[in-house]
DSSP file (Angstrom, degrees, kcal/mol; ACC not computed):
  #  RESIDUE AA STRUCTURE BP1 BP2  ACC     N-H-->O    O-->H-N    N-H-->O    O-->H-N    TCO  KAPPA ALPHA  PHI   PSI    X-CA   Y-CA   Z-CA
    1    1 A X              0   0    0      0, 0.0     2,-0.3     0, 0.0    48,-0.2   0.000 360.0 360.0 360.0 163.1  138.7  101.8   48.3
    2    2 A X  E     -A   48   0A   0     46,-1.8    46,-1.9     2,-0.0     2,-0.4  -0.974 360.0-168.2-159.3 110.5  137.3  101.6   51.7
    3    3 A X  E     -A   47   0A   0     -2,-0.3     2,-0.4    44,-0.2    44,-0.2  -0.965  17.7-177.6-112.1 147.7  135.4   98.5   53.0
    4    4 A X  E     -A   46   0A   0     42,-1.6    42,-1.1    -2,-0.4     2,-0.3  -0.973  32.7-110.1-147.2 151.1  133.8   99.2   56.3
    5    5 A X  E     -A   45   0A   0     -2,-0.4     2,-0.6    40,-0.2    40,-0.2  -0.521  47.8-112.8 -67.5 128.6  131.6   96.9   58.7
    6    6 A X        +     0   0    0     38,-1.3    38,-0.3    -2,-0.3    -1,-0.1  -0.651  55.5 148.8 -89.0 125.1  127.9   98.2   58.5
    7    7 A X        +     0   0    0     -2,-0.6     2,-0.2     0, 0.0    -1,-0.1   0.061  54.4  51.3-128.2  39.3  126.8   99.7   61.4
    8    8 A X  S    S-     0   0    0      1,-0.2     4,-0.1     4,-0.1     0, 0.0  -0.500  81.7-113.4-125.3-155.9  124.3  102.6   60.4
    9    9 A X  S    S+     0   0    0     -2,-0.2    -1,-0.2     2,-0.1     5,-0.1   0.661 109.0  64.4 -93.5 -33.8  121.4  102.4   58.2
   10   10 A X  S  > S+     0   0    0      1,-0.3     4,-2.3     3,-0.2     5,-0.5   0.948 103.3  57.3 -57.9 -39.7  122.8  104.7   55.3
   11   11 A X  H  > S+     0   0    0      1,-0.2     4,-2.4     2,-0.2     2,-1.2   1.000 104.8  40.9 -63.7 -50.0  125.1  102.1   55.0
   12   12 A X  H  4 S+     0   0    0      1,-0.3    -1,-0.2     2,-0.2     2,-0.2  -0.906 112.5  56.5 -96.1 118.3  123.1   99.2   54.4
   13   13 A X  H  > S+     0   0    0     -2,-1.2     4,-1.2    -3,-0.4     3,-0.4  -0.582 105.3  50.1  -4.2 -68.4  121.1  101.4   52.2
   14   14 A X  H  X S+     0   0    0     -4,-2.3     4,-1.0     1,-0.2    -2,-0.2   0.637 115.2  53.1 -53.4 -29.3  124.5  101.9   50.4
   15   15 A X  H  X S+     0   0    0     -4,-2.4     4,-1.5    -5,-0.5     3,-0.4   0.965 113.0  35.6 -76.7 -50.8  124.4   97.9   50.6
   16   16 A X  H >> S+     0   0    0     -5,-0.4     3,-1.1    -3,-0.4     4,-0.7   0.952 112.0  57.3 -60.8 -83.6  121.3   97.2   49.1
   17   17 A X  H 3X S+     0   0    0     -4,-1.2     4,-0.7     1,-0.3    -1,-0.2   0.335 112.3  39.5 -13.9 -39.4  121.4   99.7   46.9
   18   18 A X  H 3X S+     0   0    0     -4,-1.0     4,-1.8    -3,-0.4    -1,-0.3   0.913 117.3  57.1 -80.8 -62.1  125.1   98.2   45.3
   19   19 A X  H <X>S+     0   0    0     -4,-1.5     4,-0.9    -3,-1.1     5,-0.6   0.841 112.2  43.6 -48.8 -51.6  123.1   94.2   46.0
   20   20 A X  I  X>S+     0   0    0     -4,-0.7     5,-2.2     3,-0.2     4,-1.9   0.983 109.7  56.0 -70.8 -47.9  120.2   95.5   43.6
   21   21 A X  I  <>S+     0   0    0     -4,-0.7     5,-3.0    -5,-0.2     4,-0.4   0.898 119.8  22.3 -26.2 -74.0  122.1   97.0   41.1
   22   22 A X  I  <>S+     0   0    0     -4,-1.8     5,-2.4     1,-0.2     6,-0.5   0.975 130.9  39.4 -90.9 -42.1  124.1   94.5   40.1
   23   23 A X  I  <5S+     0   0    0     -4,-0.9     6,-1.8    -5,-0.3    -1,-0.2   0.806 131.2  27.5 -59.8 -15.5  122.2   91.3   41.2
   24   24 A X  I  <<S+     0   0    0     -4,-1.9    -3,-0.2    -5,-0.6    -4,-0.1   0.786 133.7  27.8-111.8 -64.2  118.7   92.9   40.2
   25   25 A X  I   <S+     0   0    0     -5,-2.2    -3,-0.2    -4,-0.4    -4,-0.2   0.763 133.8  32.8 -79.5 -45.0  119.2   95.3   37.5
   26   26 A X  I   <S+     0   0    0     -5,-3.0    -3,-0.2    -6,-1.0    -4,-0.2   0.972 134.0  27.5 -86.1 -53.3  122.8   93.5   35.8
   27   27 A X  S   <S-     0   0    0     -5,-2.4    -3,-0.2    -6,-0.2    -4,-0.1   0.388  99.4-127.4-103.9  -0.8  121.9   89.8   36.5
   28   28 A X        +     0   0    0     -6,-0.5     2,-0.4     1,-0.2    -4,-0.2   0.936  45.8 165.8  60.7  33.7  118.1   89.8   36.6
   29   29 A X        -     0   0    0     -6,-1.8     2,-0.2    -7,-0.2    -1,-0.2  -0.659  48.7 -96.2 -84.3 140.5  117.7   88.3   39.8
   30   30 A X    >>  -     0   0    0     -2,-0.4     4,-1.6     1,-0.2     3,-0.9  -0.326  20.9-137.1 -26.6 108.5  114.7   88.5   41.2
   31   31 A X  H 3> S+     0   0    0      1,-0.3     4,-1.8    -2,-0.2    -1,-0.2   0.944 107.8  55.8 -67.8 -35.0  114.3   91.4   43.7
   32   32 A X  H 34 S+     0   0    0      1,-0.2    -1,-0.3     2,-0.2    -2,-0.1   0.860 107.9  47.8 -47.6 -40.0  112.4   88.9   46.0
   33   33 A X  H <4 S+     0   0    0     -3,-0.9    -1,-0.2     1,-0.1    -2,-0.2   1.000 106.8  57.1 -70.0 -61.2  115.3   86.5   46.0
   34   34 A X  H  < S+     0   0    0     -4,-1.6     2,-0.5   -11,-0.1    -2,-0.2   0.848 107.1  42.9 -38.2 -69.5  118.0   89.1   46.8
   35   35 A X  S  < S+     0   0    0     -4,-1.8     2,-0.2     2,-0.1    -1,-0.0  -0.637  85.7 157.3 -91.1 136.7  116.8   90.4   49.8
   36   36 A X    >   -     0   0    0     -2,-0.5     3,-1.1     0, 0.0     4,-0.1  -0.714  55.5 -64.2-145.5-170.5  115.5   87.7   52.2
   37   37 A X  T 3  S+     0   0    0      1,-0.3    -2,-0.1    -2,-0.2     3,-0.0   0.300 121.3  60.8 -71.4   3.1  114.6   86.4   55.7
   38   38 A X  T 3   +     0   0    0      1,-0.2     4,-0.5     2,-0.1     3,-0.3   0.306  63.4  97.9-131.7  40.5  118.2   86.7   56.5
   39   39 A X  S X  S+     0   0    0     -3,-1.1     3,-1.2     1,-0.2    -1,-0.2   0.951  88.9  47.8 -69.5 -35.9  119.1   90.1   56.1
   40   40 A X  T 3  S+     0   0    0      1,-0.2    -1,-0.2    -4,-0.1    -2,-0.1   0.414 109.6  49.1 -77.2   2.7  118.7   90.6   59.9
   41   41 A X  T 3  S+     0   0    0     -3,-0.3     2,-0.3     2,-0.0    -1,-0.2   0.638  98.3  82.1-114.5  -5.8  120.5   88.1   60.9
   42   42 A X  S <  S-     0   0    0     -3,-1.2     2,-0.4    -4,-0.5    19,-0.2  -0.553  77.3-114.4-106.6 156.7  123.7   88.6   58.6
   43   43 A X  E     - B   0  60A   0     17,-4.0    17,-6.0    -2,-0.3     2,-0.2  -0.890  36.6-150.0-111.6 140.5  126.8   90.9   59.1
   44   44 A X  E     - B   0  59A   0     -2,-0.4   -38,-1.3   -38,-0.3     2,-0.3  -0.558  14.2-173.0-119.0 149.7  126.7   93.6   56.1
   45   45 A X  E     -AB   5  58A   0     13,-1.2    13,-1.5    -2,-0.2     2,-0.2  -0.862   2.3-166.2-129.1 162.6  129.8   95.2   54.6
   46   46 A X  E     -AB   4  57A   0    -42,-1.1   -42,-1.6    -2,-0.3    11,-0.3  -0.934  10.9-136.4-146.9 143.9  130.0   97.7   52.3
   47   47 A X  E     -AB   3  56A   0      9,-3.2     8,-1.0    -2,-0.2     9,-0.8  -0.587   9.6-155.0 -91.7 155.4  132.8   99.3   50.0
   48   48 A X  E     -AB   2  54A   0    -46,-1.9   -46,-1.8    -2,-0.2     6,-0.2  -0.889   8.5-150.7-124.3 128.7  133.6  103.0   49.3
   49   49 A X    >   -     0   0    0      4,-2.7     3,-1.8    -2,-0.4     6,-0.1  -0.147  45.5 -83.6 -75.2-164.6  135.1  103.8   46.4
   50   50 A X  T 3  S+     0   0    0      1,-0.3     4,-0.1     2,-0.1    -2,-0.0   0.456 128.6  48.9-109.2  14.9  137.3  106.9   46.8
   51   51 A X  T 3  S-     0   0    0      2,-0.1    -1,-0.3     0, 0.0     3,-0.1   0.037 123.6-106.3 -99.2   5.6  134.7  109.7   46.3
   52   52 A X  S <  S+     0   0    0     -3,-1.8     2,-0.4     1,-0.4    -2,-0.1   0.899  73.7 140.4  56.6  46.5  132.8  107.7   48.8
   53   53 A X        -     0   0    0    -39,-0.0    -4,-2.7     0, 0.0    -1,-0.4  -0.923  61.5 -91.7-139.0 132.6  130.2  106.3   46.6
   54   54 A X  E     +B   48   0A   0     -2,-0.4    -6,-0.2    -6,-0.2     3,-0.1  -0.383  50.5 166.3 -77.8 154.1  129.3  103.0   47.2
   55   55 A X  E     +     0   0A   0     -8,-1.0    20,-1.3     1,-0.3     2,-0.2   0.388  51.7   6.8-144.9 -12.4  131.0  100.5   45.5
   56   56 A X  E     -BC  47  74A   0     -9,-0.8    -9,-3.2    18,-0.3     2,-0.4  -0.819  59.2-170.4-169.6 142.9  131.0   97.1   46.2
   57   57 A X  E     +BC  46  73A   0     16,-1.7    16,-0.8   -11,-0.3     2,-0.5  -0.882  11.5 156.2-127.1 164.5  128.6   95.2   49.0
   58   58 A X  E     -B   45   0A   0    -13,-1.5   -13,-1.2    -2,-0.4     2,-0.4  -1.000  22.1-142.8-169.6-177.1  128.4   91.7   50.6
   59   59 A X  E     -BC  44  70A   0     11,-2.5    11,-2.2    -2,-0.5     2,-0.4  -0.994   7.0-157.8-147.5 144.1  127.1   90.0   53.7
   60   60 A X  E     +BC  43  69A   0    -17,-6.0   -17,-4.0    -2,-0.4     2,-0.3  -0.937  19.6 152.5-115.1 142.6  128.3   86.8   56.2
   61   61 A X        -     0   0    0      7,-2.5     2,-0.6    -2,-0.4   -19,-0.1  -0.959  38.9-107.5-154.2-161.8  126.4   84.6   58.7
   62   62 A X        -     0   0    0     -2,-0.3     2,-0.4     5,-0.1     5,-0.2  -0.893  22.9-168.0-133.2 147.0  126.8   81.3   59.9
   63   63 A X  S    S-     0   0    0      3,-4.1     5,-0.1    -2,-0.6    -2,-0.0  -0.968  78.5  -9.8-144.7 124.2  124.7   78.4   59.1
   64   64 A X  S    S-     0   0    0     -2,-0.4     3,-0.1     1,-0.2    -1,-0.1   0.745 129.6 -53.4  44.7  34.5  125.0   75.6   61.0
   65   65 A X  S    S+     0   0    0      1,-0.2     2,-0.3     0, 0.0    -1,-0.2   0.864 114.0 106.9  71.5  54.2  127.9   76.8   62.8
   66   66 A X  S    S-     0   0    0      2,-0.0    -3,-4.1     0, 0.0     2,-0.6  -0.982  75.6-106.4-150.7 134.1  129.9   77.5   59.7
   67   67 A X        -     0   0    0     -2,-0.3    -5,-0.1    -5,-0.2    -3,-0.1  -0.131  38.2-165.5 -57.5  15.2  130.9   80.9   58.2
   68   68 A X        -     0   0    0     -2,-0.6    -7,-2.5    -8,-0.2     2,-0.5   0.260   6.9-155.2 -77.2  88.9  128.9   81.6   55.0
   69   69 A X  E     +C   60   0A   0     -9,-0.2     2,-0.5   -11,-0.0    -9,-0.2  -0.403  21.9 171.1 -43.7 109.6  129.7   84.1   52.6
   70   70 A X  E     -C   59   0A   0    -11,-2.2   -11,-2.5    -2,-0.5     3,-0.1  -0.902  40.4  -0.7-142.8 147.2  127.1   85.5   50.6
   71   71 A X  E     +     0   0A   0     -2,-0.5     2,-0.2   -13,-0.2   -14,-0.1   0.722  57.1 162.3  72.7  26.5  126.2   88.2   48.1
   72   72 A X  E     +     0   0A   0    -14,-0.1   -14,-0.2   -13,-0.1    -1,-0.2  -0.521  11.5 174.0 -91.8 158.0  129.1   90.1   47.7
   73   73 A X  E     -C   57   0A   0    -16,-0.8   -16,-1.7    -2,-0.2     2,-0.2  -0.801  21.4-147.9-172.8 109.9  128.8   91.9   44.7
   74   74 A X  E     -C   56   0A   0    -18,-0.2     2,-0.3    -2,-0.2   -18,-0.3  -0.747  34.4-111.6 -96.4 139.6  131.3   95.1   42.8
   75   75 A X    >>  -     0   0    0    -20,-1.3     3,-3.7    -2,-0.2     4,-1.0  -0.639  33.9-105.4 -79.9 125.5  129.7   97.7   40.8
   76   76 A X  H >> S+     0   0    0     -2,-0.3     3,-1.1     1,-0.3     4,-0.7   0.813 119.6  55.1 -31.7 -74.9  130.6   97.3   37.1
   77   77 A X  H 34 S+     0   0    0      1,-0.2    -1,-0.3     2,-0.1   -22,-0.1   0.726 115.5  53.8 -41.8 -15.3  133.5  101.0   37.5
   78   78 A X  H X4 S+     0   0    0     -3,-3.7     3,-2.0     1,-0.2    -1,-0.2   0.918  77.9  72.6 -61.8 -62.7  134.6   99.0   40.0
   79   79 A X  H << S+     0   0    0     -3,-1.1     2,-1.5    -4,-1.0    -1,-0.2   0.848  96.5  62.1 -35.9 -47.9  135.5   95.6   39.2
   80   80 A X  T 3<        0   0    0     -4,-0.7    -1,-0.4     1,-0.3    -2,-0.1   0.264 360.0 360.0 -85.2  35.0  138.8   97.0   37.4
   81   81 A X    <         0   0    0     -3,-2.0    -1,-0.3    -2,-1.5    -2,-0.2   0.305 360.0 360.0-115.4 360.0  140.1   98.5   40.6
């Protein structure tokens, strides 16, 4: 496994892409809710599993001068790693 700061767009493709899956498609979140007004504003990760397929995603920002974790999220073949 591989977590890497996103700085391209195929990575946060690879980001969303994990973030709908399992919040969207597994937990039946709304798509509207997942992605929101602060994707631009947030620092993206994303995980590699070891074929390079993404594999887990999440994002930070600060709110109100405090770190905030949000949305991290492991792709079901993952989670037992």
């Amino acid at each position: 496994m591989n977590i890497q700061l996103v700085t391209t767009q195929k990575q946060l493709e690879d980001a969303y892409y994990v973030r709908m899956k399992v919040f969207v498609e597994e937990q039946l979140v709304p798509a509207e809710e997942e992605i929101d007004q602060f994707e631009d504003v947030s620092t993206h990760f994303i995980l590699y599993d070891e074929q390079q397929r993404p594999a887990g995603a999440g994002r930070f920002r600060i709110l109100d001068k405090i770190g905030k974790v949000e949305r991290f999220c492991v792709m079901p073949a993952a989670r037992s790693k």
